[in-house]
ZATI-838449 format. One record per atom (N, C-alpha, C, O): residue number from 1; atom name; x, y, z; residue in one letter. Coordinates in steps of 0.001 Angstrom, whole numbers. Each point is the difference from the previous one (the first is absolute). Example, Ala and Ser with C-alpha at 12.3 -4.5 7.8 and 13.67 -1.06 7.14 Angstrom:
2
  seq  atom       xx       yy       zz  type
    1     N    13190    -5690     7800     A
    1    CA     -890     1190        0     A
    1     C      900     1200        0     A
    1     O     1036      -19      665     A
    2     N    -1386     1069    -1385     S
    2    CA      820     1190       60     S
    2     C     -770     1090      730     S
    2     O      509     1108      169     S
//
This chain:
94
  seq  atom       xx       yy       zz  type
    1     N  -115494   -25848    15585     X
    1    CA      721     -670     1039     X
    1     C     1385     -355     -521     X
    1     O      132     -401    -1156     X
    2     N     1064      559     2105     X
    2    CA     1306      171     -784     X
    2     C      469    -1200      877     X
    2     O     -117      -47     1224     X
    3     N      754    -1072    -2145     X
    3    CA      335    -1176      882     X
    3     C     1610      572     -219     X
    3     O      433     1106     -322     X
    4     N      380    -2689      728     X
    4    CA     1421      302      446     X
    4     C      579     -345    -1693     X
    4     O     1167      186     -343     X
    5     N    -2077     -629     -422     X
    5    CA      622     -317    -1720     X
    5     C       77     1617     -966     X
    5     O      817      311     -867     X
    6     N    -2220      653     1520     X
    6    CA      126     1214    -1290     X
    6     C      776      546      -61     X
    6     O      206      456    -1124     X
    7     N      759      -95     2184     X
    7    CA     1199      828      -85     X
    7     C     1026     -663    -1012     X
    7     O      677      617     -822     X
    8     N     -685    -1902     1019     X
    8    CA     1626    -1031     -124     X
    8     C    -1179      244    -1947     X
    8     O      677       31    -1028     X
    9     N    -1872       68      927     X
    9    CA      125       -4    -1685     X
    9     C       78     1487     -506     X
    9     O      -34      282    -1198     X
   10     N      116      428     1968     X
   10    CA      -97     1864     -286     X
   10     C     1317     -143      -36     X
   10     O      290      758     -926     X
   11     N      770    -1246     1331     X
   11    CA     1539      142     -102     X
   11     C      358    -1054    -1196     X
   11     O      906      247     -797     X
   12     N    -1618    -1335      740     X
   12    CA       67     -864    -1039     X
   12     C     -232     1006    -1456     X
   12     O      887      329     -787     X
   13     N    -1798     -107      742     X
   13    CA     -519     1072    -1145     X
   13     C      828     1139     -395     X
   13     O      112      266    -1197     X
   14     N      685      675     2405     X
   14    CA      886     1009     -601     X
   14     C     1058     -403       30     X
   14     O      701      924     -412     X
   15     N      288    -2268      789     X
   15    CA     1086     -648     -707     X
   15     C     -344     -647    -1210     X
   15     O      937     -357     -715     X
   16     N    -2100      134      342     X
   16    CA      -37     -223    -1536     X
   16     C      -72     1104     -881     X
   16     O      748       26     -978     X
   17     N    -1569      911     1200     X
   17    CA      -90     1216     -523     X
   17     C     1831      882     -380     X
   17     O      270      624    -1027     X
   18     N      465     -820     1954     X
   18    CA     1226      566      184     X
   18     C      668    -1219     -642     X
   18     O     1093      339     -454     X
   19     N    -1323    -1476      277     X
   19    CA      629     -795     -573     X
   19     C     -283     -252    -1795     X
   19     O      693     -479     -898     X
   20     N    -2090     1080      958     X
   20    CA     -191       39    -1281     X
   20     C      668     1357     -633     X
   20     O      723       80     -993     X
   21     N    -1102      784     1717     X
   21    CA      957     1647     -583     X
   21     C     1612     -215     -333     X
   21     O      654      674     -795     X
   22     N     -237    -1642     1499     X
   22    CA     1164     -170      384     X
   22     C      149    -1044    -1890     X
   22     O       66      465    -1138     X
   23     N      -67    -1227     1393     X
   23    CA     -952     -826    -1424     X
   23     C      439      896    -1647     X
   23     O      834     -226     -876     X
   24     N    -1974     1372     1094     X
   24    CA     -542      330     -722     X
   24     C     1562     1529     -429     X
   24     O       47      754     -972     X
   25     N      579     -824     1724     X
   25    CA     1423      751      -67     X
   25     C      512     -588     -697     X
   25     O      124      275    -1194     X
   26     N      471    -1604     1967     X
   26    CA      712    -1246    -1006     X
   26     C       23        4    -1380     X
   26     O      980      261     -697     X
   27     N    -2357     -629      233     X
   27    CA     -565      129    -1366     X
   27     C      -24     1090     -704     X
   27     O     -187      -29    -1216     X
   28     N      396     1262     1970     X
   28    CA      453     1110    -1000     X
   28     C      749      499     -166     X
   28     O       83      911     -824     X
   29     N     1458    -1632     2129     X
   29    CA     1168      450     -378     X
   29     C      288    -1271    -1056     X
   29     O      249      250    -1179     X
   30     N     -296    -1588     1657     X
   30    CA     -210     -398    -1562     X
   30     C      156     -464    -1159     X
   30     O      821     -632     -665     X
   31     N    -2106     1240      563     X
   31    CA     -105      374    -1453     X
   31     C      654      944     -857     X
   31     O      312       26    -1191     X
   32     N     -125     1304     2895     X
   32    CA     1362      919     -973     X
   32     C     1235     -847     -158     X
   32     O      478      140    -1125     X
   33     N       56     -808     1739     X
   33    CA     1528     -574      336     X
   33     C     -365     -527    -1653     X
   33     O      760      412     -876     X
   34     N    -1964    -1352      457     X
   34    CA     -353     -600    -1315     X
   34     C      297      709     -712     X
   34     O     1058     -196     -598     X
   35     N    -1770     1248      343     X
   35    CA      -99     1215    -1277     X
   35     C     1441      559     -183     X
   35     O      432      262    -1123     X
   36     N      366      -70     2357     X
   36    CA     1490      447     -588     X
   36     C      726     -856      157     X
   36     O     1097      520      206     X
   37     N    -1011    -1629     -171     X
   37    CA      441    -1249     -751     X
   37     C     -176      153    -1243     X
   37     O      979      376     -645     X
   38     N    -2250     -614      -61     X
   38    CA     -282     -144    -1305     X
   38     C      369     1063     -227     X
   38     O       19     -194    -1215     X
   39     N      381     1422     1326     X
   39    CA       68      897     -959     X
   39     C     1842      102     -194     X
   39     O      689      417     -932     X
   40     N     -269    -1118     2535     X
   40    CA     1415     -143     -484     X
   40     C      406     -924     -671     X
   40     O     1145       75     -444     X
   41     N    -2022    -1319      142     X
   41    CA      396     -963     -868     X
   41     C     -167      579    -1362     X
   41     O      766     -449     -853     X
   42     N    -1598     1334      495     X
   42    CA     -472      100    -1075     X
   42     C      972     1131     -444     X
   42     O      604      -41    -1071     X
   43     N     -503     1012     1936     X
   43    CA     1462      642     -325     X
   43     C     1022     -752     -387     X
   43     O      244     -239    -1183     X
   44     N      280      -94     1946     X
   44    CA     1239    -1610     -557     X
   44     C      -87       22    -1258     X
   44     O      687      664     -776     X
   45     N    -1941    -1737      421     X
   45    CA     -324     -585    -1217     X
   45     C      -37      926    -1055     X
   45     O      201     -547    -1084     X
   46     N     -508     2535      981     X
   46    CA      398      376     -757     X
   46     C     1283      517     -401     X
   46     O      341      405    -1112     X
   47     N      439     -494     2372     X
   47    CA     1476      -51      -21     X
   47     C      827     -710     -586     X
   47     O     1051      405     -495     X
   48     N    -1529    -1736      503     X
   48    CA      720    -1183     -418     X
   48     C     -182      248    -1321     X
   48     O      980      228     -709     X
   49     N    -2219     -237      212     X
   49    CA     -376     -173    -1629     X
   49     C      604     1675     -420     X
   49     O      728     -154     -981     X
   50     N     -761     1150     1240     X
   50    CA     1261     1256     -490     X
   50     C      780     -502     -431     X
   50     O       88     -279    -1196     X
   51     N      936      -55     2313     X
   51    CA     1016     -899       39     X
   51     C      707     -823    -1125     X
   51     O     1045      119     -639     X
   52     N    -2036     -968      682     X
   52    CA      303    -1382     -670     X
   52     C     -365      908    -1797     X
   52     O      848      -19     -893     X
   53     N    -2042      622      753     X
   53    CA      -24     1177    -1146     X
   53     C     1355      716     -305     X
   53     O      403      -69    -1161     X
   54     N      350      756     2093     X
   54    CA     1232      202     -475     X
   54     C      883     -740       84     X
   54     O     1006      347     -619     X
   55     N     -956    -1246     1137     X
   55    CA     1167    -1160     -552     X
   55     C      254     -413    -1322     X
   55     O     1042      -11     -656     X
   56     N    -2728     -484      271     X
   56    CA      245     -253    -1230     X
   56     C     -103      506    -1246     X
   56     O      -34     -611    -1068     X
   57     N      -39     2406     1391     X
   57    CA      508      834     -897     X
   57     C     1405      250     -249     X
   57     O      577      241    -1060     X
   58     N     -226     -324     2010     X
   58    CA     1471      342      151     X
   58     C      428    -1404     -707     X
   58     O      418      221    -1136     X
   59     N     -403    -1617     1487     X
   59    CA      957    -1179     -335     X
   59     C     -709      290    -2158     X
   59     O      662      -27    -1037     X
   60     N    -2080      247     1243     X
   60    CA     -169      719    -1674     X
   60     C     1223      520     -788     X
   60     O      770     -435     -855     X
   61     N     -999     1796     1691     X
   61    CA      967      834     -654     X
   61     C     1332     -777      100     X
   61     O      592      301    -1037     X
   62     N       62    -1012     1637     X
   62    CA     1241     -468       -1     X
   62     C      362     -855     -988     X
   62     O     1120      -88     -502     X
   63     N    -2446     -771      133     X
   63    CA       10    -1122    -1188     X
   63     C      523     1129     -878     X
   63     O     1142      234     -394     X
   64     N    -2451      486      172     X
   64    CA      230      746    -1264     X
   64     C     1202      823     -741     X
   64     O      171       43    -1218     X
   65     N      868      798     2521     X
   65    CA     1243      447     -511     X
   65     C      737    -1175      113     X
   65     O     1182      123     -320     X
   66     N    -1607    -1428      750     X
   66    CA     1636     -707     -213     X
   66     C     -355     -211    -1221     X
   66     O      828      295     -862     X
   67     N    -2248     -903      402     X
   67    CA     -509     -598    -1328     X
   67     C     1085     1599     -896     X
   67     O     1139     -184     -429     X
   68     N    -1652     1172      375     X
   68    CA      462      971    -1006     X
   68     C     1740      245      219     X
   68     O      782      352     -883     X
   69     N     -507     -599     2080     X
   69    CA     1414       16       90     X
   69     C      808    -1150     -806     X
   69     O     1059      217     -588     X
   70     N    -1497    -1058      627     X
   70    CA      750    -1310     -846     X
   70     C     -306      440    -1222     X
   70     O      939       88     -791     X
   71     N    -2468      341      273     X
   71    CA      165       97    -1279     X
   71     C      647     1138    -1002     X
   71     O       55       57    -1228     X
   72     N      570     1122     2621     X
   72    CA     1048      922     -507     X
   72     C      955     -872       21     X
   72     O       -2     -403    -1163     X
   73     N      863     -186     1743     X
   73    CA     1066    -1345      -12     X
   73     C       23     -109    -1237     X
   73     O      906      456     -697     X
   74     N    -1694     -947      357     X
   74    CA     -102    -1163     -888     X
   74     C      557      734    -1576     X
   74     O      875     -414     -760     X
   75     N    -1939     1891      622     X
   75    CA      285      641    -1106     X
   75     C     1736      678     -234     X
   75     O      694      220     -992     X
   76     N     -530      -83     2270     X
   76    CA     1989      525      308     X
   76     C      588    -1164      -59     X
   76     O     1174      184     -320     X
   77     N    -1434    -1420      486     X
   77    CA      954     -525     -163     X
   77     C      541     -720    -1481     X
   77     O     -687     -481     -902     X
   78     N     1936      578      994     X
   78    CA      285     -240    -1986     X
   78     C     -965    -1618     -535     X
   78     O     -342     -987      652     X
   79     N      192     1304    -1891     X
   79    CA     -161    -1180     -299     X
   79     C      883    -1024     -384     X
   79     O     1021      178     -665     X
   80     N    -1627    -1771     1303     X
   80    CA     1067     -867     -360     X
   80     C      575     -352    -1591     X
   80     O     -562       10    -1095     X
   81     N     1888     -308     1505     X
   81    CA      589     -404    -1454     X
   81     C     -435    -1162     -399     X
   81     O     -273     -936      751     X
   82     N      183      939    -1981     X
   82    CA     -482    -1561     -596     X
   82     C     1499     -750      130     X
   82     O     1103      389     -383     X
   83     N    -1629    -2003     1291     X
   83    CA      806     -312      -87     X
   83     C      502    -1146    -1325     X
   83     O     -698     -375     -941     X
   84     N     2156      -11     1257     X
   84    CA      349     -473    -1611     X
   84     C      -54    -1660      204     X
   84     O      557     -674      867     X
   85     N    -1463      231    -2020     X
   85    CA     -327    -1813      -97     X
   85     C     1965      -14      380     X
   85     O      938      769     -210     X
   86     N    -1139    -2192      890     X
   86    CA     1715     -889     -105     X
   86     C     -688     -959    -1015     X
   86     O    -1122     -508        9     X
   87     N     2024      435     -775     X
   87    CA       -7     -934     -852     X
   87     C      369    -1423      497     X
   87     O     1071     -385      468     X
   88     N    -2247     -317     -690     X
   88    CA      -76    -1257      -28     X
   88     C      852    -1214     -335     X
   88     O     -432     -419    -1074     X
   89     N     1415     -325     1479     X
   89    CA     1082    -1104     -800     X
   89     C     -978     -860     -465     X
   89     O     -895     -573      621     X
   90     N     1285      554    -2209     X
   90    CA     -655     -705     -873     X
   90     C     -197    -1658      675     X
   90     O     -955     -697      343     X
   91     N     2425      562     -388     X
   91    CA       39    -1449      926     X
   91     C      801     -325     1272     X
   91     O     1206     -142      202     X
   92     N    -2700       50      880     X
   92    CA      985      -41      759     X
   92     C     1026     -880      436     X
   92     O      -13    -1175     -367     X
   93     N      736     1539      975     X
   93    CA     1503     -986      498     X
   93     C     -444    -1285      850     X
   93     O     -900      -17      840     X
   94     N     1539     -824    -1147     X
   94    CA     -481     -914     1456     X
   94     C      912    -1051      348     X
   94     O     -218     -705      985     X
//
């Protein structure tokens, strides 16, 4: 016997059904939108650390020829003259 409620829950039932499919899309676009997130963060993050890896090879190497550059300097340049004591006034004036 079909009253005036089975229909209104047979339509109840396939807007949930379509609402759950509908749902169940959501959650698997997502989780993709998630996954290439993380994989672009994680890209980044090996970008950054490259990066920051050659930076501080490079500012390395820069220590190192200025370090060896001064210490070519150093060997070219003449050595100082000894300089000469002033002699001291025995007594001074006053």
């Amino acid at each position: 016997m079909e009253n005036r409620f089975s229909k209104s829950a047979e339509t109840r039932r396939n807007v949930e059904r379509r609402l759950e499919g509908r749902l169940a899309k959501a959650d698997a676009r997502s989780k993709d939108v998630m996954d290439f997130q993380r994989r672009r963060q994680e890209a980044e993050e090996a970008k950054l650390l490259r990066l920051k890896t050659l930076r501080l090879a490079k500012e390395e190497t820069e220590r190192v020829e200025a370090a060896d550059a001064a210490a070519k300097a150093a060997e070219l340049a003449p050595a100082p003259r000894p300089r000469s004591k002033k002699k001291a006034d025995p007594l001074p004036s006053a």
